[in-house]
N, C-alpha and C positions, 0 to 999 in steps of 0.2 A: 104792737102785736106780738104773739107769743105763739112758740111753734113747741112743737118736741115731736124728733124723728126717733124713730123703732122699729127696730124688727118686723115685717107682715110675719105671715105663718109661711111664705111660700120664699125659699131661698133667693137671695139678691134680690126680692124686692121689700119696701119702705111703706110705712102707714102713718101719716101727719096727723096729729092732734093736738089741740089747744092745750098749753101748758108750759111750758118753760120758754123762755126768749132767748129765740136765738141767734145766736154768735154773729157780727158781723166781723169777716177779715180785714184787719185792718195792721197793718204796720208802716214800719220807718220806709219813707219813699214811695209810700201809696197816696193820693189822695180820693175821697167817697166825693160822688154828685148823688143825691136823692132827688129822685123822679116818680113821679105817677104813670103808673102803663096801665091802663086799661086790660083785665085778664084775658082779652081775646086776643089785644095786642104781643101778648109778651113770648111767645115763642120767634114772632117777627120781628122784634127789639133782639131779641140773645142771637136769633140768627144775623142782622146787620151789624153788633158789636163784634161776632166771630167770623165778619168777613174781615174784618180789618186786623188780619194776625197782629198781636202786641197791642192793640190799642187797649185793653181789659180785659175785663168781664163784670158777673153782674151775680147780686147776691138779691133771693128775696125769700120773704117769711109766709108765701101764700096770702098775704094782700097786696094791693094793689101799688101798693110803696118799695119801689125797686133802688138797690144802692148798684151803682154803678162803680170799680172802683179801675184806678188805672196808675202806670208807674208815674210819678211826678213829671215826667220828662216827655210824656204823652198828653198830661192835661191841656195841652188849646185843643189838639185835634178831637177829644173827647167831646168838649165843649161846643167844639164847631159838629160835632154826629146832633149832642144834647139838642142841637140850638134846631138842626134840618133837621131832625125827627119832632122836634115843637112844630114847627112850620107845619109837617104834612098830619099833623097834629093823631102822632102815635103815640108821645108823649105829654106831659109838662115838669115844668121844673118842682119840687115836693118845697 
């Protein structure tokens, strides 16, 4: 999927459109889970990942392909959010 963010006309805010792909944060000591959220879902996933201060966050390009990314030293607990949000089936694993 392919996003490219821009300027609106109206200060600090943003206009999405199809074009360039964008960037996933990724470095040394990070590792990504890619997950399916359902767009209805995905304010309810970023709000349960920022109840867990330090466990992530979550990176997406306006579809439904969400990267979750977290410090190395956080990946079971991430896994174990991944696995209970499969369950109540907010998720699935991508």
């Amino acid at each position: 999927a392919y996003t490219q963010i821009r300027a609106a006309s109206a200060p600090g805010s943003f206009a999405v459109s199809l074009g360039v792909p964008a960037p996933r944060p990724l470095g040394y000591g990070l590792t990504m889970r890619l997950v399916a959220v359902h767009k209805s879902s995905v304010a309810l996933v970023r709000y349960l990942l920022e109840a867990h201060e330090g466990l992530g966050f979550m990176h997406g390009d306006g579809t439904e392909q969400i990267a979750l990314l977290t410090p190395d030293s956080q990946l079971a607990a991430l896994d174990e959010l991944i696995d209970d949000l499969t369950a109540a089936g907010l998720l699935s694993r991508a």
